[in-house]
C-alpha positions as CSV (number, residue, x, y, z in Angstrom):
1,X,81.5,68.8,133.3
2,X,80.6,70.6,130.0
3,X,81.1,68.4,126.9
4,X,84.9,68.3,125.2
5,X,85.6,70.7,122.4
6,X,87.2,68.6,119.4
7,X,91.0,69.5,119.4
8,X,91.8,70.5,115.7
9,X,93.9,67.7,113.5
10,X,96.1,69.0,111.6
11,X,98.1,66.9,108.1
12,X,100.6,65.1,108.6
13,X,104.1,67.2,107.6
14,X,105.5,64.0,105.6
15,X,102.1,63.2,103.5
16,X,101.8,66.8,102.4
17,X,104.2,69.5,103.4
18,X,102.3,73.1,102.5
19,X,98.7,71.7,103.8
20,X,100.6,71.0,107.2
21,X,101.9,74.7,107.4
22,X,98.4,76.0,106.1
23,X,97.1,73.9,109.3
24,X,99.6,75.2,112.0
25,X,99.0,78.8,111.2
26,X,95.6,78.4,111.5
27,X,94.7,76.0,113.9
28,X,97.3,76.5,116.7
29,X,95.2,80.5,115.9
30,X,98.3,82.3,114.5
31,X,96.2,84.0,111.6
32,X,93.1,84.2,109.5
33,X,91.7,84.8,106.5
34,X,90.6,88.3,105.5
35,X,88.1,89.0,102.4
36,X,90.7,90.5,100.2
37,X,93.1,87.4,98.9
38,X,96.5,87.6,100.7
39,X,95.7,90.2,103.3
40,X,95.7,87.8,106.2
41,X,94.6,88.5,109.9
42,X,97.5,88.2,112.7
43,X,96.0,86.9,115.3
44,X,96.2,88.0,118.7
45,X,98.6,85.0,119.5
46,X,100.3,85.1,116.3
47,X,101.1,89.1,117.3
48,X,102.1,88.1,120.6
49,X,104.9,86.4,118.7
50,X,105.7,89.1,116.8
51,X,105.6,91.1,119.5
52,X,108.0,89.7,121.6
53,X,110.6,89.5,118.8
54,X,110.3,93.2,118.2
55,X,111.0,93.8,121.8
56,X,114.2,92.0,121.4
57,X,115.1,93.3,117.9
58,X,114.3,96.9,119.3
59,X,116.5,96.6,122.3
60,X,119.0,95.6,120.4
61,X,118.4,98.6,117.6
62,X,118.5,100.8,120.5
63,X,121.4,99.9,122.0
64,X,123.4,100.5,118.5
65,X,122.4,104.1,118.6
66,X,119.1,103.7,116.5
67,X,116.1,105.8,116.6
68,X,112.2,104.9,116.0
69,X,110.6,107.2,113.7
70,X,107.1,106.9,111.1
71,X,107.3,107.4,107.7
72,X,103.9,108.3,105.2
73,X,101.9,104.8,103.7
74,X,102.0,107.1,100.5
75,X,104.7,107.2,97.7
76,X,104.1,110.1,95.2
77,X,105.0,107.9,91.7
78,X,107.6,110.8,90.9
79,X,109.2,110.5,93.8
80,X,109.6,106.6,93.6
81,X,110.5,107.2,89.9
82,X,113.9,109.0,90.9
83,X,115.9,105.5,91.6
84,X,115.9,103.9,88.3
85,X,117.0,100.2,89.8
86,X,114.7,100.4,92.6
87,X,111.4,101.1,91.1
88,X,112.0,98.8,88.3
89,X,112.7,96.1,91.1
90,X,109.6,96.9,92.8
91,X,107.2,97.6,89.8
92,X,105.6,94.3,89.3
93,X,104.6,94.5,93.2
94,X,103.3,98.3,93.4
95,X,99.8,99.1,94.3
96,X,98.7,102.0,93.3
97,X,95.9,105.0,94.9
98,X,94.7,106.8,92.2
99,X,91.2,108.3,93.7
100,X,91.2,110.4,96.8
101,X,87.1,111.1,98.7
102,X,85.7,111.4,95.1
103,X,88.6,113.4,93.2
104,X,90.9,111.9,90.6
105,X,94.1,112.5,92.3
106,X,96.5,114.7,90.2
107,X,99.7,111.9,90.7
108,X,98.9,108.0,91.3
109,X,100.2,107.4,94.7
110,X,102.2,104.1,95.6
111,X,101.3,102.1,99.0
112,X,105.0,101.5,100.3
113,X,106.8,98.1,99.2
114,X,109.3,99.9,101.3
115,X,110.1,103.6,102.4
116,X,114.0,104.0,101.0
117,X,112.7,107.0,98.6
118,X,110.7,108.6,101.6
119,X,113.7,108.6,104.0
120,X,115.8,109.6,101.3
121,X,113.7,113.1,100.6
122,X,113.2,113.3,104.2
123,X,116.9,113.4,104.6
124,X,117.6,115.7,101.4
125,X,116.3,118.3,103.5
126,X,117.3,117.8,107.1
127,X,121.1,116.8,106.1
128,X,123.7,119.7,105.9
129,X,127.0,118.9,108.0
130,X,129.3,115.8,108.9
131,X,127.8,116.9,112.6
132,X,124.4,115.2,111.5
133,X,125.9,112.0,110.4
134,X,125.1,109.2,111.5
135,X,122.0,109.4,110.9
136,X,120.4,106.2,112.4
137,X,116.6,105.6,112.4
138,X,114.5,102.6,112.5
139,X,110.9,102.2,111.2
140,X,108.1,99.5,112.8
141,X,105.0,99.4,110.1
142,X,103.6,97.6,108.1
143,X,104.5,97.2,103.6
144,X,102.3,95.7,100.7
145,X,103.5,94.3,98.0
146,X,101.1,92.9,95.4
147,X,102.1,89.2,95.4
148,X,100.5,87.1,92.6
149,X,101.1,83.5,95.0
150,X,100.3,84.0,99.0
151,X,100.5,82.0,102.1
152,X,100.6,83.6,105.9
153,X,103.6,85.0,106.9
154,X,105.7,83.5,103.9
155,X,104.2,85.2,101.0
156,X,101.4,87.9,102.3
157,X,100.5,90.7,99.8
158,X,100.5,93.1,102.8
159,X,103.4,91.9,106.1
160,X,104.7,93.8,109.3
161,X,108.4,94.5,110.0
162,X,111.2,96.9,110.6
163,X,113.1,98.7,108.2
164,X,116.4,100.2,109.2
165,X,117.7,103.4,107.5
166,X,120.7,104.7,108.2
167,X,123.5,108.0,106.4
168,X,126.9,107.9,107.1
169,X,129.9,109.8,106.4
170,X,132.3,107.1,105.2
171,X,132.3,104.1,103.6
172,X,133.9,101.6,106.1
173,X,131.7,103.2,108.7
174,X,128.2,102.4,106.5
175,X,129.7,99.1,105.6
176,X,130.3,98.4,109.5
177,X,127.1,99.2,109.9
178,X,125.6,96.8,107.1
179,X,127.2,93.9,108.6
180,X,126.4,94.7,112.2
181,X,123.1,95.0,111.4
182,X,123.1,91.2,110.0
183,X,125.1,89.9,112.8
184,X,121.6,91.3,115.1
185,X,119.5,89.1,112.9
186,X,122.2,86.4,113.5
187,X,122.1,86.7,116.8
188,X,118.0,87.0,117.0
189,X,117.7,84.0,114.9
190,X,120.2,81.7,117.1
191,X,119.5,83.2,120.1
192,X,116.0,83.2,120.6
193,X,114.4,81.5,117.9
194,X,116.7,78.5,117.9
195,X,117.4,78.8,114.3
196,X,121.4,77.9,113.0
197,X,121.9,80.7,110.0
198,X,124.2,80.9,107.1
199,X,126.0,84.2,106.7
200,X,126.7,85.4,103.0
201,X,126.2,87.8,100.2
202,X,123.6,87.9,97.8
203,X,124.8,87.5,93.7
204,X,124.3,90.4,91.4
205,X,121.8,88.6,90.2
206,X,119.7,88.5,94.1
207,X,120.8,91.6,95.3
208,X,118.4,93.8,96.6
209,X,117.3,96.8,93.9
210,X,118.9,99.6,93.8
211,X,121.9,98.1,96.8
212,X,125.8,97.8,96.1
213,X,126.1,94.7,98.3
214,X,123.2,92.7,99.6
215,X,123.8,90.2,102.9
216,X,122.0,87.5,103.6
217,X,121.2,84.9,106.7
218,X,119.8,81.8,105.1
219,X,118.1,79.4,107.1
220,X,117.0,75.4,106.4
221,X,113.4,74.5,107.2
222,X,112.5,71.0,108.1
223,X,111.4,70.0,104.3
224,X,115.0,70.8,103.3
225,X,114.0,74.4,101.6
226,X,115.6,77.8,102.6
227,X,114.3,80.8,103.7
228,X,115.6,84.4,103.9
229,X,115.3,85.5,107.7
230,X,116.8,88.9,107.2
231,X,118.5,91.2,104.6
232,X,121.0,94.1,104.9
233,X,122.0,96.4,102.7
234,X,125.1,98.5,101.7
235,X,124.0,101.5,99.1
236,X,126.7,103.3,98.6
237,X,125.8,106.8,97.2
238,X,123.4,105.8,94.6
239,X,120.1,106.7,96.3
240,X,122.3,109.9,98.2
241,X,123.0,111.6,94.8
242,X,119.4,110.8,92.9
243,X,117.9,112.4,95.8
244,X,120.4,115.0,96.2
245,X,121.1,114.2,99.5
246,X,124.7,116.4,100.6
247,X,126.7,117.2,103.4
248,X,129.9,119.8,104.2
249,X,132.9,117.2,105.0
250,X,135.1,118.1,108.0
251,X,137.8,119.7,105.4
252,X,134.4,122.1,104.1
253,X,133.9,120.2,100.9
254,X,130.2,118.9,99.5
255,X,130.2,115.1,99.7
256,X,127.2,112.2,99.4
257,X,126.6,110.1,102.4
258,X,126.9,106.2,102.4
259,X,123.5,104.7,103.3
260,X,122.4,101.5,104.3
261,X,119.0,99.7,104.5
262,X,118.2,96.3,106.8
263,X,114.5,94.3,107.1
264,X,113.3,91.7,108.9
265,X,109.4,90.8,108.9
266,X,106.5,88.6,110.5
267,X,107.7,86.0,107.6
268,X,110.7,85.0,110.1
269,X,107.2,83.3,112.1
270,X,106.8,80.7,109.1
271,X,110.5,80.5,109.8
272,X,110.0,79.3,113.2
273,X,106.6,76.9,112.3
274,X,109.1,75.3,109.6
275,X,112.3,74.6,111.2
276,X,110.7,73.3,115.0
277,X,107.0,72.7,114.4
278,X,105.8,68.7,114.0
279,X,102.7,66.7,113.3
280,X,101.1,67.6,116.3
281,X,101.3,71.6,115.8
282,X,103.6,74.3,116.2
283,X,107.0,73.9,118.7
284,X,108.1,78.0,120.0
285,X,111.3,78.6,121.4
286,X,111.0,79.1,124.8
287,X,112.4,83.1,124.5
288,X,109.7,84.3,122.2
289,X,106.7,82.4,122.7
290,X,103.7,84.3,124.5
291,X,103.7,81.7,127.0
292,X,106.3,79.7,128.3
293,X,104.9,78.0,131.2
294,X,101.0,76.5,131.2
295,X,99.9,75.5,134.4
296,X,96.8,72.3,134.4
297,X,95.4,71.7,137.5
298,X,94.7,67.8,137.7
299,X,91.6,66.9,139.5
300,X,90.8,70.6,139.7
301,X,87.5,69.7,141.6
302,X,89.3,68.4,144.8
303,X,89.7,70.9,147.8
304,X,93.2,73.2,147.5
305,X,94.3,72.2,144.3
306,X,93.3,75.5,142.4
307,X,94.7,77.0,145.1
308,X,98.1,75.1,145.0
309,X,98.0,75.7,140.7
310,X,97.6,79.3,141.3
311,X,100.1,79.7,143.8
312,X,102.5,78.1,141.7
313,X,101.6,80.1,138.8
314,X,102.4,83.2,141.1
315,X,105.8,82.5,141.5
316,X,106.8,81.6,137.9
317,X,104.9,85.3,136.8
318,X,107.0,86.9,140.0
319,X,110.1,85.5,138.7
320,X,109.4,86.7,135.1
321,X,108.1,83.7,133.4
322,X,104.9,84.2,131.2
323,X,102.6,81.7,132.2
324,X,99.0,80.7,131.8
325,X,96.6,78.7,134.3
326,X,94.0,76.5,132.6
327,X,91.1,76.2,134.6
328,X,88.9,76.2,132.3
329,X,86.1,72.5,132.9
330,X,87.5,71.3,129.9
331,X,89.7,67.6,130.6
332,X,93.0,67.2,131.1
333,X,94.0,65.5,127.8
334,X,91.6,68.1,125.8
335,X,94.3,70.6,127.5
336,X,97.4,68.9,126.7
337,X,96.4,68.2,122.9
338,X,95.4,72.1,122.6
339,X,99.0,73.4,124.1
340,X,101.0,71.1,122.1
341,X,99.2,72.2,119.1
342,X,100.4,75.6,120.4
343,X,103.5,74.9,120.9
344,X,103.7,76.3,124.5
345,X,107.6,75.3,125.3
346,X,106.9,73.7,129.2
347,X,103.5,72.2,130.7
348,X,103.3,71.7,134.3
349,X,100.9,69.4,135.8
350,X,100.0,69.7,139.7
351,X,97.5,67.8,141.7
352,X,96.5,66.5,145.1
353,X,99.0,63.4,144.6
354,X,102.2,66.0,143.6
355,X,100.8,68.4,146.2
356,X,101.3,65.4,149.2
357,X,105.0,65.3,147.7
358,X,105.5,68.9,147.1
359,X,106.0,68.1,143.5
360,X,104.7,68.6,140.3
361,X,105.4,67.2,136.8
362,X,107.1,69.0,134.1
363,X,106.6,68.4,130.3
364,X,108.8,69.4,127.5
365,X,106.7,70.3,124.2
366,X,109.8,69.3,121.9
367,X,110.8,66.3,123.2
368,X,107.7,64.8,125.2
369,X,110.0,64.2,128.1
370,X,108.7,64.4,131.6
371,X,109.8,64.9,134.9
372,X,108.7,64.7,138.5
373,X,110.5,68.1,139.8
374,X,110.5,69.6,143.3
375,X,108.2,72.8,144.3
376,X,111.3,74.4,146.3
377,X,113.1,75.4,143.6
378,X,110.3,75.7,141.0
379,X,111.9,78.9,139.4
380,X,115.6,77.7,139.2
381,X,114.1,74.7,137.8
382,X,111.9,76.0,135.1
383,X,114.4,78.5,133.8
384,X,117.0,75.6,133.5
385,X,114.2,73.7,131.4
386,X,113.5,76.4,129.2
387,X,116.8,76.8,128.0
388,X,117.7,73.2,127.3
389,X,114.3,73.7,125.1
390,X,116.0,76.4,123.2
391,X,119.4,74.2,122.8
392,X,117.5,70.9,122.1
393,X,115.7,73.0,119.3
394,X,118.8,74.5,117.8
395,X,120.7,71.2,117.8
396,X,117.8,69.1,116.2
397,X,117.4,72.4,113.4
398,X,121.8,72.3,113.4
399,X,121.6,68.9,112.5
400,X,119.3,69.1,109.9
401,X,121.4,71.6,108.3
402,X,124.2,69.9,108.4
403,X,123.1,67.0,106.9
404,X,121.6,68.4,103.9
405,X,124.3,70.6,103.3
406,X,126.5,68.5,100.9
407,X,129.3,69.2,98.8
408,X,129.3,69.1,94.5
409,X,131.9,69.1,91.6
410,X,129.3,69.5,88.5
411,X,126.3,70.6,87.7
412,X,124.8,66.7,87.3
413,X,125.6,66.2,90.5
414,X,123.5,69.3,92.3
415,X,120.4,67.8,89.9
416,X,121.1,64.3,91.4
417,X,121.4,65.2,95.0
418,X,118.8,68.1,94.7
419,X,116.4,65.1,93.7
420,X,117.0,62.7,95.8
421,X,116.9,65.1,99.4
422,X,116.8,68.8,98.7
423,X,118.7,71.2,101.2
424,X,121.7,73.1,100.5
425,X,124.4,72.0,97.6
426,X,128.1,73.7,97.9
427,X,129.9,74.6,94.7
428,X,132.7,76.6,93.4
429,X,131.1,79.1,90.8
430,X,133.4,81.7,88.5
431,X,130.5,84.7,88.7
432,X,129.3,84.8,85.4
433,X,125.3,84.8,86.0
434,X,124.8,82.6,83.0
435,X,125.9,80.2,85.0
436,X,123.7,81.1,87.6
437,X,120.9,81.4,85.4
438,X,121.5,77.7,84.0
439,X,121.8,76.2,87.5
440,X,118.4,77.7,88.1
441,X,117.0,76.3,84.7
442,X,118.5,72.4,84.9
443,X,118.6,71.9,88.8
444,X,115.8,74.1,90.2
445,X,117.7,76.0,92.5
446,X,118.5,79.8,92.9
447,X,121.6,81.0,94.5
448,X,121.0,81.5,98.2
449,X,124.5,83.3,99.0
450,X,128.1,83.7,98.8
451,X,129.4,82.2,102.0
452,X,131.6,84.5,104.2
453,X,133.4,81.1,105.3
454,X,134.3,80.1,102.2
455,X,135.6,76.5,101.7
456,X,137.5,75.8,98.7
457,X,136.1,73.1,96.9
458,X,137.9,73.1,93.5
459,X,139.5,75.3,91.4
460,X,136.7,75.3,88.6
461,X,133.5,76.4,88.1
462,X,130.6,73.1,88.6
463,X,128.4,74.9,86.0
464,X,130.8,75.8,83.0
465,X,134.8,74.6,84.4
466,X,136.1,78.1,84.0
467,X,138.2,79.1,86.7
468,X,136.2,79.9,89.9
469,X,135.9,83.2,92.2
470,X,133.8,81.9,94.7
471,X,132.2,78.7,96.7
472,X,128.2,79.5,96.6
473,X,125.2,77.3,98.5
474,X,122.4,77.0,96.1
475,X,118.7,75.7,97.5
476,X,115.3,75.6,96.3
477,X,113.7,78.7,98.4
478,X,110.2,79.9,99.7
């Protein structure tokens, strides 16, 4: 037998938190580093991830009506200069082509933070009755954005996703739209990444540039921190009339269309390393993880049990499971340390001992829990597994929510409680955004959102005691 490759170690989470992410991503081979800072490599089983939660987030796009369509990597600067709020929120972050072969280029050209202006002159000239609207397109590519601080998939300088675009003839019907389109990344977050989300709207202050309303799902990582897993956004008119974008209303009159915009992007994957992984590498939820089911044949060298492995392998792939076979001369615990570290969900071991009992023995990568399970039902079995995976994982990430989500009268006491365990502090806030601004300078925290199930806590403001509007969550964010 060929000599054992070394299974990577990775830091421990509790002795230093970011080293420990930087480890996962890449040692469970999620990414790479390129040669330009913050351009990182997605791995082929980093984009497998991806991959299978744009198949879910495109079925769902679908199903709402949306269409796929490819915009230019290329801004003209006077086209990006006609939304005043928008390019002064993306300015800092532009990258710019200024040379094009060996010519000077007559305009500098931007490399898209994001393609609002480009859908907006698409649409200036494609848009003429209320019979076009909705118009309801979706984009898959990829954006830079010219961070100064990167890490994979949290803070890259260049990131895939989806942008959503969308014109509509009314108001209520782009505002429907804006919150159905958060309620999809709801429902992908819970629903197959096993990640409990707080529903809200952004402040004035953290809107997105450019956007009337900006709504938010906010989600707690294991360190206590948050993270924004997806945006949606309700324009209004604004971009519609800069661009002069018009259409003849059903009573012949010229109107604007409502727009909206909605992202989610490959940072949702340091999302799902945060909130499940542990110190032995990176725990997937069952529905999006490239493979569900690995299969190691124990005592692989006796007679029929690569046969028996493979047959059982057979049947999980017939029944839709994706699974991998190890059989590969490398020992048995070399292969169990190398699929925890990569988080496959379920391990099955099978050999000449299970085969005399038509068994084989199941392994859970979240909890370490195993069980001797019968071959007959192998499928029915498996399936049941994998989805008490997914609702062990949500409870254990709803848990840790809820008990770092804690309640606050004054501004002393978010500091205090900030200190001692981070997470999420409630208050009742009167709007004024020197009062946000001050929370931000004396506790560390930015406002995360505006709850949609507000609680009332008070009838004051924590920050200032003026009368309040609103109960806000405030975090320290990534």
């Amino acid at each position: 037998m060929a000599k054992d490759k070394k299974v990577e170690q990775i830091t421990d989470m509790e002795q230093d938190f970011a080293q420990w992410f930087t480890d996962v991503c890449t040692k469970a081979e999620l990414v790479d580093y390129s040669g330009i800072k913050g351009l990182f490599i997605l791995r082929p089983y980093g984009y497998a991830i991806w991959e299978n939660i744009q198949k879910e987030l495109d079925r769902m796009f679908k199903e709402g009506g949306h269409e796929n369509v490819s915009m230019p990597m290329l801004i003209p600067e006077s086209l990006l200069q006609k939304e005043k709020d928008h390019v002064e929120g993306f300015a800092p972050e532009c990258a710019w082509v200024t040379v094009g072969g060996s010519e000077e280029l007559p305009e500098r050209l931007c490399i898209r933070p994001t393609s609002e202006t480009l859908f907006c002159d698409h649409w200036s000239h494609i848009v003429h009755s209320w019979r076009d609207l909705p118009m309801k397109y979706n984009q898959w590519c990829s954006v830079l954005r010219w961070e100064k601080t990167t890490r994979p998939f949290l803070r890259g300088r260049e990131f895939l996703w989806q942008e959503g675009h969308t014109l509509h003839e009314t108001e209520a019907e782009a505002r429907e739209e804006t919150l159905h389109q958060l309620e999809v990344y709801a429902d992908m977050c819970e629903n197959y990444l096993a990640m409990p989300v707080i529903r809200g709207n952004k402040t004035e202050k953290e809107k997105f540039a450019g956007a009337v309303n900006t709504y938010t799902i906010e989600c707690m990582m294991h360190d206590h921190k948050a993270l924004q897993s997806g945006t949606s956004h309700y324009f209004g008119t604004g971009f519609a009339e800069q661009f002069n974008i018009t259409f003849t209303d059903r009573e012949n009159k010229q109107r604007y269309p409502h727009q909206t915009s909605w992202g989610m992007s490959t940072r949702i994957i340091g999302g799902i390393i945060m909130t499940h992984g542990d110190n032995r590498g990176l725990v997937l939820p069952p529905r999006v993880a490239p493979i569900q089911v690995v299969v190691i044949p124990v005592a692989q060298h006796k007679q029929g049990v690569l046969e028996a492995n493979r047959a059982v392998m057979d049947r999980l792939k017939s029944a839709g499971f994706r699974v991998k076979l190890d059989d590969s001369d490398q020992s048995a615990g070399w292969k169990f340390a190398e699929y925890e570290m990569k988080g496959v969900p379920l391990r099955l071991e099978l050999g000449p001992k299970d085969m005399e009992k038509n068994q084989c023995v199941l392994v859970r990568r979240d909890s370490g829990e195993k069980s001797f399970v019968s071959l007959d039902n192998i499928e029915q079995t498996v399936a049941q597994m994998l989805d008490a995976i997914h609702d062990g994982l949500y409870a254990k990430a709803k848990k840790n929510l809820e008990d770092n989500t804690y309640a606050c009268a004054t501004l002393e006491e978010v500091k205090e409680k900030m200190a001692a365990q981070g997470g999420f502090a409630k208050t009742m806030w009167c709007g004024d955004e020197a009062c946000e601004v001050r929370m931000k300078e004396e506790a560390g925290v930015s406002s995360r959102c505006i709850p949609f199930e507000q609680e009332h806590l008070g009838d004051t403001c924590a920050i200032c005691g003026k009368p309040a509007k609103h109960m806000v969550y405030w975090g320290v964010a990534y």
